[in-house]
Each structure stands twice: as structure tokens, then as C-alpha cells.
Backbone bond lengths (Angstrom), bond angles and torsions (degrees), N, CA, C in turn:
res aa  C-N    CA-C-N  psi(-1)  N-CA   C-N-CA  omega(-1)  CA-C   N-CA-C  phi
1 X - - - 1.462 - - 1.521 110.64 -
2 X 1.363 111.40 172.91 1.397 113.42 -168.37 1.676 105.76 -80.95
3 X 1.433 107.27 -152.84 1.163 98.62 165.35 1.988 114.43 -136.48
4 X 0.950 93.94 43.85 1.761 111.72 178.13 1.675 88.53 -99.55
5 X 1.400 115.32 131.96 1.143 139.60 161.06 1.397 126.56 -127.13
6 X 1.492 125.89 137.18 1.557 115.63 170.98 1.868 86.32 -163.59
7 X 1.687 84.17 144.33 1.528 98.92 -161.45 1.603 128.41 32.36
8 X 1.604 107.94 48.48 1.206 113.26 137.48 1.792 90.83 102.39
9 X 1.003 121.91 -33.26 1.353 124.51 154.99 1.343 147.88 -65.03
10 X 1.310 137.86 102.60 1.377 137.37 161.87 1.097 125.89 -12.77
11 X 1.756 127.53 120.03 1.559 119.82 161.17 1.661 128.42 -114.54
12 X 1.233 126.73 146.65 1.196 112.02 -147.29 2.394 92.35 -70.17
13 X 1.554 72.20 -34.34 2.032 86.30 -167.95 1.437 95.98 -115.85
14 X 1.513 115.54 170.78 0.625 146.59 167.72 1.841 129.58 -55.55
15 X 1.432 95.99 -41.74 1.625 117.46 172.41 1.345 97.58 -104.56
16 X 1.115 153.24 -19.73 1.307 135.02 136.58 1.238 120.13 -10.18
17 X 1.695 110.38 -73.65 1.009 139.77 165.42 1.651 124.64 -39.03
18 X 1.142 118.27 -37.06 0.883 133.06 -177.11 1.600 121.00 -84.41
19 X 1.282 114.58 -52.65 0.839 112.36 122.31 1.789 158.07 14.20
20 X 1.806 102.87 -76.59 1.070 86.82 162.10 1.271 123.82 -100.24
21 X 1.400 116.12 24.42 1.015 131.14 171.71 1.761 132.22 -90.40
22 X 1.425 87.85 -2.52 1.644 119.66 -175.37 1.023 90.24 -86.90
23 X 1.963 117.34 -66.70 1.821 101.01 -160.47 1.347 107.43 -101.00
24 X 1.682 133.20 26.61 1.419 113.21 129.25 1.355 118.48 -67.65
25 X 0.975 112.29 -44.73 1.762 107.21 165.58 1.486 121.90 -11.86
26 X 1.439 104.41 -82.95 1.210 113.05 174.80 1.644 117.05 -65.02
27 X 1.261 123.57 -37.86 1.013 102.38 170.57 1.596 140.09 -23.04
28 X 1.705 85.52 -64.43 1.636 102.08 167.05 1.032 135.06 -63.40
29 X 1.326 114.54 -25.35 1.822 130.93 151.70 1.170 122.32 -43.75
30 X 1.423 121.58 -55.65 1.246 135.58 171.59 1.690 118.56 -67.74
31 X 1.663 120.53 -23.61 1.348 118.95 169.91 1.553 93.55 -94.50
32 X 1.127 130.17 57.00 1.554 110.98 164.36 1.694 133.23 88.76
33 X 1.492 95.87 -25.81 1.693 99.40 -176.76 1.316 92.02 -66.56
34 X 1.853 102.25 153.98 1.348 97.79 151.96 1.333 125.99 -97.62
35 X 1.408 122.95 178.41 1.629 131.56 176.97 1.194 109.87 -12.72
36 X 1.252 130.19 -90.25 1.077 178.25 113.43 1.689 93.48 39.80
37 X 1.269 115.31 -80.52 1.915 129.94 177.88 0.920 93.32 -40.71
38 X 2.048 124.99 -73.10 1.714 136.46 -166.70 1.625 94.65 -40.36
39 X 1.786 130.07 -75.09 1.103 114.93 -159.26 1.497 122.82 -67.55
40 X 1.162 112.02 9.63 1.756 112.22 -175.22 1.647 88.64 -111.27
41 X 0.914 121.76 -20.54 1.940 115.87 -176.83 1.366 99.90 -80.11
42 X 1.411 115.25 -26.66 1.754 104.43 172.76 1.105 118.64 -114.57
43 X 1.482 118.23 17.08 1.581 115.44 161.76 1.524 118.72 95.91
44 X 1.507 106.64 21.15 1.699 108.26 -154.93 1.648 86.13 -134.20
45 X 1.651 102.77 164.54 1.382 109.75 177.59 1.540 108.40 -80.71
46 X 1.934 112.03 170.87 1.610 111.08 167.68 1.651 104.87 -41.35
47 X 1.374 98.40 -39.04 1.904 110.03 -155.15 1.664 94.94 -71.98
48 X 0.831 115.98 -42.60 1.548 109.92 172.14 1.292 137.42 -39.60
49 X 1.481 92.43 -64.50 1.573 129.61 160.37 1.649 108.51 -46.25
50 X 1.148 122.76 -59.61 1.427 105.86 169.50 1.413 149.86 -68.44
51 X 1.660 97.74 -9.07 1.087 128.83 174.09 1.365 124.15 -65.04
52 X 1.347 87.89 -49.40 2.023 120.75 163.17 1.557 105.46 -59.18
53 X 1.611 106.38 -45.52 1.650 86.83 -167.99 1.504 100.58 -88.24
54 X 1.040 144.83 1.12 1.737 133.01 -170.88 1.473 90.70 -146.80
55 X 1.156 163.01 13.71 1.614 138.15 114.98 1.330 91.26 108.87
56 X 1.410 138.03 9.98 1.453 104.13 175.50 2.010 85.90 -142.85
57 X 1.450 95.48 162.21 1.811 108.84 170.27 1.339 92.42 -106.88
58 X 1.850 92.72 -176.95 1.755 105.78 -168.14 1.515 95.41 -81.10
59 X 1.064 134.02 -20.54 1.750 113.58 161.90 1.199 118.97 -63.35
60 X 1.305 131.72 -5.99 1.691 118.56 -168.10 1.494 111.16 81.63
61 X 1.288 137.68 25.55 1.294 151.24 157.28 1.395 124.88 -80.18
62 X 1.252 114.69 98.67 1.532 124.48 -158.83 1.934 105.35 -75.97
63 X 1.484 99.75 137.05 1.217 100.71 134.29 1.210 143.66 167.89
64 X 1.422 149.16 -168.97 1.425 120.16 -111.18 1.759 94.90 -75.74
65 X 1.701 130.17 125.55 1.562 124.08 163.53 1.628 101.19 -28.11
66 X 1.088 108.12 -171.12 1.604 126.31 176.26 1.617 102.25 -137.37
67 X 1.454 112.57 -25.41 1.462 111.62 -167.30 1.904 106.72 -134.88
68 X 0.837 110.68 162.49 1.423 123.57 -155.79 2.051 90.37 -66.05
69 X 1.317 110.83 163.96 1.897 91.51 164.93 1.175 117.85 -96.89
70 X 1.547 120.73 32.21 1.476 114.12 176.14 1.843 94.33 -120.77
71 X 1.477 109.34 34.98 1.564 108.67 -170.91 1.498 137.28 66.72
72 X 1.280 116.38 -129.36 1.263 128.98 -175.78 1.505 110.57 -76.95
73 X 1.742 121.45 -110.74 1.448 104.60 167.87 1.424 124.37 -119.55
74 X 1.494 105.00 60.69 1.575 116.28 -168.10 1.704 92.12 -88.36
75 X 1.112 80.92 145.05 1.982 105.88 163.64 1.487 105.85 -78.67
76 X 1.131 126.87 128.31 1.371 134.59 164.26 1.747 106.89 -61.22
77 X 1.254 122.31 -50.93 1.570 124.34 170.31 1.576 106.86 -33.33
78 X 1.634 111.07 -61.56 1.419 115.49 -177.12 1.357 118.24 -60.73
79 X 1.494 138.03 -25.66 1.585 139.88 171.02 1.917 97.46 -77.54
80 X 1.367 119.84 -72.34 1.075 106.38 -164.56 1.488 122.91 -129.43
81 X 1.211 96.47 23.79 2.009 95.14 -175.29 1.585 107.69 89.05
82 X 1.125 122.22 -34.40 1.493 111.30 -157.22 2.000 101.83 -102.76
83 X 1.135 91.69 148.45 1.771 108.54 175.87 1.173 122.19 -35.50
84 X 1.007 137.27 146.61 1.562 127.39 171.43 1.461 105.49 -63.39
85 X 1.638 143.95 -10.77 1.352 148.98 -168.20 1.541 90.02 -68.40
86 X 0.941 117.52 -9.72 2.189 104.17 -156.02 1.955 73.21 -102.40
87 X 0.952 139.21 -39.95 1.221 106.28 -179.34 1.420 131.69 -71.39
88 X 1.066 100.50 -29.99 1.765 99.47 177.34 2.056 115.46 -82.77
């Protein structure tokens, strides 16, 4: 195995690694942590963490969210009427 580790596990790569370091992220997002808790439980900055949750940096460099764009477990119906289809 490589030598990228996070929580105690081996990664073969680097973005592997990274990786699973994305959807603990959200994990904890989704049980309740906030921003802030989630990105310090996986070792990453606020700025990181948001990066992960809305997919783009301050250059305009996309990439993939980690979390839906209506956040944690909000209904899109309940913010604005429209389907969750208008986000993706």
C-alpha cells in the first residue's frame, strides 16, 4: 500500500485519500456537526470544507460538491417550491 493515511488506514494515492476524506466530511455534516467541527474532525480548513460542500474555489475551478446545494437535510420544496431536479 501507499503511504497516504487518514484515520488509521492506508491509501493506495493520494486522492484516494482525499477522497475519503471528502465523504467523512459530509458524513458529519449530515449527522449534525457543524462546518466548522466536520472540517477540524478531518483535518482540513473552514476554506476547505466549503470547497467540498459547493464545488468551486475563488478561481472558478470546479469540483465535485460533497453535499446536495440545499445543504444538510433540507427539502428543496421547503426553501423554494421547486424540485430538487433544478439543482443538479
Amino acid at each position: 500500500m501507499g503511504n497516504w493515511t487518514f484515520e488509521g488506514r492506508e491509501y493506495a494515492s493520494r486522492s484516494e485519500m482525499c477522497r475519503a476524506r471528502r465523504e467523512r466530511y459530509a458524513e458529519h455534516v449530515r449527522a449534525g456537526m457543524n462546518y466548522t467541527q466536520a472540517a477540524r474532525a478531518v483535518g482540513v480548513s473552514k476554506r476547505a470544507g466549503k470547497i467540498w460542500r459547493n464545488g468551486t474555489t475563488q478561481r472558478g475551478r470546479r469540483v465535485e460538491p460533497v453535499l446536495s446545494c440545499y445543504g444538510r437535510d433540507m427539502d428543496a420544496t421547503t426553501i423554494t417550491g421547486l424540485s430538487q431536479e433544478v439543482c443538479n
